[in-house]
DONU-647823 format. One record per residue: residue number from 1; residue in one letter; x, y negated, z negated of N, C-alpha, C in turn. Coordinates in pm, whole numbers. Atoms other than C-alpha are relative to their C-alpha. Layout:
<atoms>
  num  residuo    n.xx    n.yy    n.zz   ca.xx   ca.yy   ca.zz    c.xx    c.yy    c.zz
  NUM        A       X       Y       Z       X       Y       Z       X       Y       Z
...
</atoms>
This chain:
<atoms>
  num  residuo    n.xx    n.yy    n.zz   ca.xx   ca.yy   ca.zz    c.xx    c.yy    c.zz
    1        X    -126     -58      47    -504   -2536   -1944      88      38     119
    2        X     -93      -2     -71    -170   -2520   -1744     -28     146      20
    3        X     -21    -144      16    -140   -2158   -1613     122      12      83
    4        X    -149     -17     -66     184   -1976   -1558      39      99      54
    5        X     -21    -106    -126     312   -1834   -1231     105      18       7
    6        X     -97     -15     -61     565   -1604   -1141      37      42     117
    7        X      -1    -101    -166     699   -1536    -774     128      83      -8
    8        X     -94     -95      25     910   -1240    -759     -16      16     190
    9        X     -36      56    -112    1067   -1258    -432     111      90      64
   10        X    -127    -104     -70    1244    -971    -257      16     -56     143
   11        X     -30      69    -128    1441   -1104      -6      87      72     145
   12        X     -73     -92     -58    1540    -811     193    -177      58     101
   13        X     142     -62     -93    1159    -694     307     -55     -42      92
   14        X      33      51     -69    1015    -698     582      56     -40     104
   15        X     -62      16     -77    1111    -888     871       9    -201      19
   16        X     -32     146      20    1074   -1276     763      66     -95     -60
   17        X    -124      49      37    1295   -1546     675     -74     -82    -130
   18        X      35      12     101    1257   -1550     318      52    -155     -64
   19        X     -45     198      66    1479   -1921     266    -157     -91      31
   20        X     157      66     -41    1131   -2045     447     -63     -27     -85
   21        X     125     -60      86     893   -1876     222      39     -53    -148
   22        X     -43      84      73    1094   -2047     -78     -21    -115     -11
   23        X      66     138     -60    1076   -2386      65    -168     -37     -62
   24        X     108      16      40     745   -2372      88     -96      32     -92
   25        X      83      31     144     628   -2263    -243      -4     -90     -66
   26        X     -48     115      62     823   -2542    -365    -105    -134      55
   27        X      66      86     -56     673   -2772    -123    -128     -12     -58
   28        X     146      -4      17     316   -2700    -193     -12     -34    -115
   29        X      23       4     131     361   -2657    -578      53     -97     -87
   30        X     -72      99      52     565   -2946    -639    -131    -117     -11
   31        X      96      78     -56     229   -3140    -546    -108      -8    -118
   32        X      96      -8      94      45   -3000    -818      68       6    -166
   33        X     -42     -18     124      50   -3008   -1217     -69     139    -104
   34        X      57     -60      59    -186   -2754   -1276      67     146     -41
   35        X    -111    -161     -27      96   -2436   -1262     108     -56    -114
   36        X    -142     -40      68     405   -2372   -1509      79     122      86
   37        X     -79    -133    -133     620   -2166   -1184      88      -9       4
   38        X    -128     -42      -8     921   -2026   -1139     -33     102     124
   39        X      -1     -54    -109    1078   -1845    -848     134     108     -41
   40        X    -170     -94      37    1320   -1488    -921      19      99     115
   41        X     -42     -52    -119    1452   -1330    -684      97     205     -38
   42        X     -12    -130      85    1498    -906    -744     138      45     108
   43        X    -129      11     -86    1865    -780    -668      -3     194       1
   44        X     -21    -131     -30    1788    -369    -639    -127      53     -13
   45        X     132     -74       4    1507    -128    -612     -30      58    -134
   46        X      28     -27     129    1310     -92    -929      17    -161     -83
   47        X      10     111      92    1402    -469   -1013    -126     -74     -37
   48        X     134      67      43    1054    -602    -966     -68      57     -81
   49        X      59     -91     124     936    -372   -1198       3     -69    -148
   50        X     -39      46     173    1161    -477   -1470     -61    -141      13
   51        X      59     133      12    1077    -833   -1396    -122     -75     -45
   52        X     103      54       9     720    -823   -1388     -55      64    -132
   53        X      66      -5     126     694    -628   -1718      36     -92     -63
   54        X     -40      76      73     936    -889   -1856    -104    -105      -7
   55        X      90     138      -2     701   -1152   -1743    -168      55     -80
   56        X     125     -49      53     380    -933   -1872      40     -58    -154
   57        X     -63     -20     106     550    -940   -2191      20    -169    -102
   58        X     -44     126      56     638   -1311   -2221    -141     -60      47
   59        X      86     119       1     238   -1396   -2129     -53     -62     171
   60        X     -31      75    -156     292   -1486   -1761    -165      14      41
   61        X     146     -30     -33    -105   -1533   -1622       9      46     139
   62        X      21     -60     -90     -16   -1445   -1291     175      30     107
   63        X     -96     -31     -43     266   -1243   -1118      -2      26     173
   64        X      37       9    -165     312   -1292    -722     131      86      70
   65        X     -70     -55     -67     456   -1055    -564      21     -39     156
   66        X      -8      83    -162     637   -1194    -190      57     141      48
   67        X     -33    -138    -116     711    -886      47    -101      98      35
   68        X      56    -110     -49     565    -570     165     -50      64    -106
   69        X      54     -58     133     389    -313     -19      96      69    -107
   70        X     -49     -37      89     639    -168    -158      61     -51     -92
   71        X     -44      33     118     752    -473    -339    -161     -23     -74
   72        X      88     -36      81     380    -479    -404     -71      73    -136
   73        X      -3    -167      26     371    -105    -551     105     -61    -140
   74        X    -103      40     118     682    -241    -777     -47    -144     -94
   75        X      37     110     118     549    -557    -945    -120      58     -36
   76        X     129     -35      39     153    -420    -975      21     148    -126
   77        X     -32    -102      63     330     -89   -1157     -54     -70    -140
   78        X     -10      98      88     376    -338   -1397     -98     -40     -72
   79        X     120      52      82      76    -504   -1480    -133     102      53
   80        X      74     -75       8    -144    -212   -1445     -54      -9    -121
   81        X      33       3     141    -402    -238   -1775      49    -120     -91
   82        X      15     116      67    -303    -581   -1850     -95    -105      23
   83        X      67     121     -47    -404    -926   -1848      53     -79      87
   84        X     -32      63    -113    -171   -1020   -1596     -55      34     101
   85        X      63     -48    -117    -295   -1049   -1259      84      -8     106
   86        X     -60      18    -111    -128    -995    -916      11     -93      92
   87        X     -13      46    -131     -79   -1207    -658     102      52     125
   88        X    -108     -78    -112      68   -1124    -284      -1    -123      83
   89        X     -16      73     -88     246   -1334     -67      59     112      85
   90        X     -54     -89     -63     237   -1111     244     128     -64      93
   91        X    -137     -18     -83     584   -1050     380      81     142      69
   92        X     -20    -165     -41     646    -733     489     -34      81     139
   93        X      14     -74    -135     620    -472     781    -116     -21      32
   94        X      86     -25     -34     297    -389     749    -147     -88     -59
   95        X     114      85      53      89    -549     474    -138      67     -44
   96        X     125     -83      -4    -174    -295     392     -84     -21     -80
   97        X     116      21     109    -341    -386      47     -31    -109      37
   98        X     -25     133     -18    -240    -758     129    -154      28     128
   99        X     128     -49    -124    -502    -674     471    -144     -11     -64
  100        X      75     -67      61    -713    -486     252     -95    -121     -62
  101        X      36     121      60    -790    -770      26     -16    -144      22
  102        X      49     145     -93    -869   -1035     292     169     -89     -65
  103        X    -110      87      46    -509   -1227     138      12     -69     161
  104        X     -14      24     -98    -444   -1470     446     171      42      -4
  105        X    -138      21     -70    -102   -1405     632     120     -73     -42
  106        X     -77     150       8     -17   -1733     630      19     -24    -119
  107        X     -58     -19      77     208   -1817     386     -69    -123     -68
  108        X     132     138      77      29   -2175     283     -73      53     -43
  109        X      99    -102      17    -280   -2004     285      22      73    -117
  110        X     -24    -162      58    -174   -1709      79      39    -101    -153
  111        X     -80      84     113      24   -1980    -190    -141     -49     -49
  112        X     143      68      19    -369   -2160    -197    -116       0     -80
  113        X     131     -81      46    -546   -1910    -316      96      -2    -170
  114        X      35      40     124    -385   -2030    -655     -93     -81     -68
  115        X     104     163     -10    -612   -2331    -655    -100      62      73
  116        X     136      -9     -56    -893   -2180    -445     -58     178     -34
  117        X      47     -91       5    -874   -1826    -527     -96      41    -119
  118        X      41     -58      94   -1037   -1581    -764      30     162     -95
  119        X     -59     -95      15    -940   -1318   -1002    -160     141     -16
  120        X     103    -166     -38   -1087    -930    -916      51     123    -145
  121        X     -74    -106      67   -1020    -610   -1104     -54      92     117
  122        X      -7     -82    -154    -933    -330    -831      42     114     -96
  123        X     -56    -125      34    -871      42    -864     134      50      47
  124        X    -106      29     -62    -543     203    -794      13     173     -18
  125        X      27    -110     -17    -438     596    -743     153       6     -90
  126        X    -123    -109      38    -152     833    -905       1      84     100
  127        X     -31    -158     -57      15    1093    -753     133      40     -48
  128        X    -120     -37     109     243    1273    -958      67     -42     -60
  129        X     -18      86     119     192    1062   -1214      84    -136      26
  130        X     -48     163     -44     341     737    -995     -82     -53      67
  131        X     105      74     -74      79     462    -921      -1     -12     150
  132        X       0      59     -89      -9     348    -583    -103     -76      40
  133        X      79      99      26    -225     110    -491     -60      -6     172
  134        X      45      24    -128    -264     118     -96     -14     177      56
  135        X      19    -126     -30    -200     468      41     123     119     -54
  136        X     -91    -122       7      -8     797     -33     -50     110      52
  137        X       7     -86     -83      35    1109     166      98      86      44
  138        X    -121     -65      17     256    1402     239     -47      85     192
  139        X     -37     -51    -181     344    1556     633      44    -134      38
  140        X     -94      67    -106     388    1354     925      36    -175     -30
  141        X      48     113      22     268    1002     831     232     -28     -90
  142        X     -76      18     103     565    1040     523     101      17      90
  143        X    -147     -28      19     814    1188     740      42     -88      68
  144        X     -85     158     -82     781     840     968      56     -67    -101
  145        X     -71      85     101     857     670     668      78      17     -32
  146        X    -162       8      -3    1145     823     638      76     -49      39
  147        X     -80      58    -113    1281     769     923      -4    -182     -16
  148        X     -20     121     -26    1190     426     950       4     -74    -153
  149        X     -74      59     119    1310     343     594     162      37      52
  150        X    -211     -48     -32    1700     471     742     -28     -80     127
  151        X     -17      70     -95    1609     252    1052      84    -116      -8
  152        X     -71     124      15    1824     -65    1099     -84    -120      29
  153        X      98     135     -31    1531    -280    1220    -134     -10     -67
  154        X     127     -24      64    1238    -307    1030    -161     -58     103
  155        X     169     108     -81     839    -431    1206     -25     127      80
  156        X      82    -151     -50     572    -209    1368      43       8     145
  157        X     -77     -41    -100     786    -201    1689      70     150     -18
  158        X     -87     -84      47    1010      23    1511     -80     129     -49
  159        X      52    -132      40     772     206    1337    -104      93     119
  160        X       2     -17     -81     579     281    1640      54     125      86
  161        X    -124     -61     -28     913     406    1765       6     121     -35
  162        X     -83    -146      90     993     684    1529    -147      70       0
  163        X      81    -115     -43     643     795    1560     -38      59     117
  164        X      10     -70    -131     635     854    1928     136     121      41
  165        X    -120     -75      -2     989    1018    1917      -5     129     -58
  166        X      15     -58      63     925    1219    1651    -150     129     -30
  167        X      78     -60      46     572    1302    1672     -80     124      93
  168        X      30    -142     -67     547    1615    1944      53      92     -32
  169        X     -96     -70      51     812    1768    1769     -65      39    -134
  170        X      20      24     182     627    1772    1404     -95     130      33
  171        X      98     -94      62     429    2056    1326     -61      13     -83
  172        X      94      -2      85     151    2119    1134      43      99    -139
  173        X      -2     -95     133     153    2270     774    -116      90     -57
  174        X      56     -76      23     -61    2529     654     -76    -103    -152
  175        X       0      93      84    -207    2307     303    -114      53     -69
  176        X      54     -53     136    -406    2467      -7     -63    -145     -67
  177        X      33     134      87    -637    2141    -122    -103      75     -88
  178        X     139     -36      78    -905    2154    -413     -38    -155     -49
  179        X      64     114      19   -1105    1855    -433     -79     -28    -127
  180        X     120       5     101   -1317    1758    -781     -34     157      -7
  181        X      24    -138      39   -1302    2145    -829      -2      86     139
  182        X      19    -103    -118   -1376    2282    -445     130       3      64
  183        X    -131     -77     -98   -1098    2487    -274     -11      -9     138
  184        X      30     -67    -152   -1038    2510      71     166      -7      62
  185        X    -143     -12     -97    -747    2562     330     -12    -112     103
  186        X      23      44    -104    -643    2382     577     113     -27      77
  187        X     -73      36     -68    -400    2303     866      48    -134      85
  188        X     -15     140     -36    -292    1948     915     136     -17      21
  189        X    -104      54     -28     -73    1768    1055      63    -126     -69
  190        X     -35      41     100     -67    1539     784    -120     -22     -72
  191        X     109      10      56    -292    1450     468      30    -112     -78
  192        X     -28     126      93    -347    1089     385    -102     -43    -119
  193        X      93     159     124    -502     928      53     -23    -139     -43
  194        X     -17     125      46    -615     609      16    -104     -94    -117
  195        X     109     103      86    -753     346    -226       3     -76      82
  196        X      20      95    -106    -718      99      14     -25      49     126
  197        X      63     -84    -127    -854     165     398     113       1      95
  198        X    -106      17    -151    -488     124     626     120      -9     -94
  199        X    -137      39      46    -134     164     613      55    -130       0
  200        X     -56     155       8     -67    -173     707     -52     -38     149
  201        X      47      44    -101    -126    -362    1033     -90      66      69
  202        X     128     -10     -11    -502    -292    1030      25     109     100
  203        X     -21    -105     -57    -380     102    1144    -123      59    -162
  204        X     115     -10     120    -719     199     894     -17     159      -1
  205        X     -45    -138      30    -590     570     822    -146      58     -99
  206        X     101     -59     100    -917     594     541    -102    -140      30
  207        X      79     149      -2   -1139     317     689     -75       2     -89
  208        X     108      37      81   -1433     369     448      31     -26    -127
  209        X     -34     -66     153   -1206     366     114      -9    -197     -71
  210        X      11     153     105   -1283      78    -134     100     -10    -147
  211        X     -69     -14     120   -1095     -33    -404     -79     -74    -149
  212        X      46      41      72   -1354    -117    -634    -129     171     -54
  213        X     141    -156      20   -1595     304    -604      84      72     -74
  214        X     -46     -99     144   -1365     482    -845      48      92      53
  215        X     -18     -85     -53   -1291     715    -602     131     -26      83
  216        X     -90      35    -131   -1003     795    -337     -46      45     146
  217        X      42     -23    -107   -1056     860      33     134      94     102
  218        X     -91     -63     -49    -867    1128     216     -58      54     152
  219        X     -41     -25    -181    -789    1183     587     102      54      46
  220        X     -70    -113     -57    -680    1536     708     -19      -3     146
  221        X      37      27    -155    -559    1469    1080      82     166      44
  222        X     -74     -88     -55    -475    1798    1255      61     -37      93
  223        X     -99       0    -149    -250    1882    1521     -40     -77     136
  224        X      68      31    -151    -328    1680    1862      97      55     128
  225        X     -38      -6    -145    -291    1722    2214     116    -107      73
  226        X     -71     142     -32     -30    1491    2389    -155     -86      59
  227        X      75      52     -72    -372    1392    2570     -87     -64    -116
  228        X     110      78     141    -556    1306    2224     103    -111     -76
  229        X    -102     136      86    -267    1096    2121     -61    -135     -10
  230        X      71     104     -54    -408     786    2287    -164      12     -93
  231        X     182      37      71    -798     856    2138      59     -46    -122
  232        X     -45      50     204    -619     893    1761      18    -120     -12
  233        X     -36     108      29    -453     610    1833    -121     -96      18
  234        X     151     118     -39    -780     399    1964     -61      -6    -109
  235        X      94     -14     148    -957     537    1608      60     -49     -86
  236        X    -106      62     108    -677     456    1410      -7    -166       6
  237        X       7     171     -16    -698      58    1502     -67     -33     -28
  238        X     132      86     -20   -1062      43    1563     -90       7    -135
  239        X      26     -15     111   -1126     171    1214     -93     152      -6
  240        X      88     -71     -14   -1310     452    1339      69     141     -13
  241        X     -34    -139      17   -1109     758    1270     -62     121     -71
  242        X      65     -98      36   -1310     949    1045     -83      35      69
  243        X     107     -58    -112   -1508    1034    1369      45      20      96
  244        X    -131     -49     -71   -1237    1183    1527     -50     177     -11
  245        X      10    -109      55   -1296    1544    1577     106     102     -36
  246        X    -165     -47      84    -940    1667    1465      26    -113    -111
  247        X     -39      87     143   -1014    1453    1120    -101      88     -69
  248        X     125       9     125   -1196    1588     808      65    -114     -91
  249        X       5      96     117   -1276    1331     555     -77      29     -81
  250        X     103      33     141   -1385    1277     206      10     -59    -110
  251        X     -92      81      90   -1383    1105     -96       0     133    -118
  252        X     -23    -122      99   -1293    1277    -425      54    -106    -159
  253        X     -55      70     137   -1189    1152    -808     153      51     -11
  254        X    -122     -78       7    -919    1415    -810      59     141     114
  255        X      -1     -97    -144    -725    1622    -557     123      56     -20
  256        X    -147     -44     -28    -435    1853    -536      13      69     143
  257        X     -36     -42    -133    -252    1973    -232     112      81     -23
  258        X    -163    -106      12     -16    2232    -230      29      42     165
  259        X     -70     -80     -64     195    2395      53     132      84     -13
  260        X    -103     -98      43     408    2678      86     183     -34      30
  261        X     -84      50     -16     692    2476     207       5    -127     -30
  262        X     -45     161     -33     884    2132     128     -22     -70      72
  263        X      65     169     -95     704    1818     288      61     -83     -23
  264        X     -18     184      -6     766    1480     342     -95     -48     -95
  265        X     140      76      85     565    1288      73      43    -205       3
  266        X     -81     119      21     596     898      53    -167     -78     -95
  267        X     120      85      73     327     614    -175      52     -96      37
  268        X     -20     139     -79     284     302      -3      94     -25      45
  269        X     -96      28    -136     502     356     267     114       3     -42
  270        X    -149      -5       4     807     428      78       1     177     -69
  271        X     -19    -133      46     948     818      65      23      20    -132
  272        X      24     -54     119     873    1026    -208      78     134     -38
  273        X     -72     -99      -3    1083    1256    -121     -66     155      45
  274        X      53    -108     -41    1028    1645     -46    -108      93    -111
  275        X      62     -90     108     739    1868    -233     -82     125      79
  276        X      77    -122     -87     526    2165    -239    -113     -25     -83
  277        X      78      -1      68     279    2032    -470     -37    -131     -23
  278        X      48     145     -13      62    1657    -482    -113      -9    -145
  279        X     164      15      64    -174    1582    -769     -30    -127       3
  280        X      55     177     -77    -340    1252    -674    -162      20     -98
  281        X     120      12      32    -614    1097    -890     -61    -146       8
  282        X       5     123     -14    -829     810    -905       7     -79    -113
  283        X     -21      72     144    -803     540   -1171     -95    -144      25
  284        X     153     135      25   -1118     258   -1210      55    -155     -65
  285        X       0      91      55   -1062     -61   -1272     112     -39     -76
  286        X    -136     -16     114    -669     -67   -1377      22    -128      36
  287        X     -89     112     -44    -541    -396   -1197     -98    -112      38
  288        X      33     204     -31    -631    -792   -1193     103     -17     109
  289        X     -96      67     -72    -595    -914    -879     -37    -163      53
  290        X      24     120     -67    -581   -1262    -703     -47     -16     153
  291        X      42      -5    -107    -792   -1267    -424     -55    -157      76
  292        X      37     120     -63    -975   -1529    -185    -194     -19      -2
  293        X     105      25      36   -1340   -1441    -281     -19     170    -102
  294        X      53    -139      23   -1507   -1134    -506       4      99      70
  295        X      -6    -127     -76   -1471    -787    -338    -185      37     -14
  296        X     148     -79     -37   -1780    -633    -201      59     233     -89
  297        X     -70    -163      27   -1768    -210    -362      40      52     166
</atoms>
């Protein structure tokens, strides 16, 4: 049986030349008979949304999201608890679930895994009651994303950028968490959650977090030294940060975070704007995705 694909195609993300990435869907898929595909292209924030329920709606077997996570975050909203399944053609800054989920890069590649891939079911998080699927987090992490969402250049040059500029100047927050019922305090300099293990370019903010244990994975980094900058950063790459000794980690089903002042909050790398209050939970088994083999838990 024919199956039918849609690519939803934000052509603003990221930092690649999306006429390309067109081309060559065409190219590849023109080759085959086994697809019913189309190619739409989303003209404002929130359009992939509408698109990919439209396409849930009309049947569609698999919806491909082309950009970054956050057009990720916007088509997967979508088919959360259906029978559609995701696909990602990574395009974007960073790429973090896309990573996460072995998806190759390469844009061939990545198109391939219609014909060679396989479909998964993955977990995905809330936080105040809006999905996310790779990471969310409120302090410093969020308030780069600010910034480098008002940047004029997008790619991890930039982002980079706004966190070295920005990040001797940031101060820590005082932060009220209760995990699966236990309380505690704490003083961070930011507090990330993830279902997936990295923000994006294999920077693995929750290295141990799976998207198949039901759980989320959170990584409270305190304040550093200008002289610990450099280690964080070495842990942060090498995947090894939860053995950092200015990190607690853990996992949890459910978590709130409060502070006594307005934060930065953002979910998969796009601001969330300011709060004093996070409730983040986990959710089992919500999303079909298109991967390149079975997930290990």
């Amino acid at each position: 049986m024919r199956k039918s694909v849609t690519f939803i195609l934000n052509p603003i993300s990221g930092t690649s030349d999306k006429s390309s990435l067109e081309r060559s869907i065409k190219r590849q898929l023109s080759k085959t008979e086994s697809f019913d595909w189309e190619i739409v292209f989303t003209e404002r924030p929130g359009h992939a949304s509408e698109l990919a329920k439209q396409k849930v709606d009309e049947g569609v077997n698999i919806v491909v999201a082309i950009g970054g996570d956050g057009t990720v975050n916007e088509v997967a909203r979508s088919l959360i608890h259906t029978d559609t399944a995701l696909g990602i053609i990574p395009s974007g800054s960073g790429n973090g679930l896309a990573r996460h989920l072995n998806i190759p890069l390469d844009t061939k590649e990545a198109i391939s895994l219609l014909n060679k891939g396989v479909i998964d079911v993955i977990d995905y998080g809330r936080v105040n009651g809006q999905p996310f699927f790779c990471t969310c987090g409120i302090g410093f992490d969020a308030f780069v994303s600010l910034k480098f969402a008002e940047a004029s250049k997008r790619g991890m040059l930039t982002y980079v950028e706004k966190a070295l500029q920005e990040g001797l100047r940031y101060k820590p927050r005082l932060y009220e968490i209760c995990a699966d019922g236990r309380y505690d305090e704490i003083e961070a300099y930011l507090i990330t959650c993830g279902n997936a293990s990295q923000y994006g370019n294999n920077a693995y903010i929750t290295p141990l977090a799976s998207v198949k244990d039901g759980f989320i994975d959170v990584t409270a980094l305190k304040q550093m030294s200008l002289f610990e900058i450099p280690q964080v950063a070495f842990h942060l790459f090498n995947g090894t940060i939860n053995r950092h000794g200015k990190v607690k980690s853990f996992k949890c089903k459910e978590l709130l975070i409060r502070c006594l002042e307005e934060t930065d909050t953002h979910y998969d790398g796009d601001p969330m704007g300011k709060e004093t209050e996070l409730k983040i939970e986990a959710i089992g088994k919500g999303l079909k995705v298109l991967v390149p083999k079975l997930l290990e838990r």
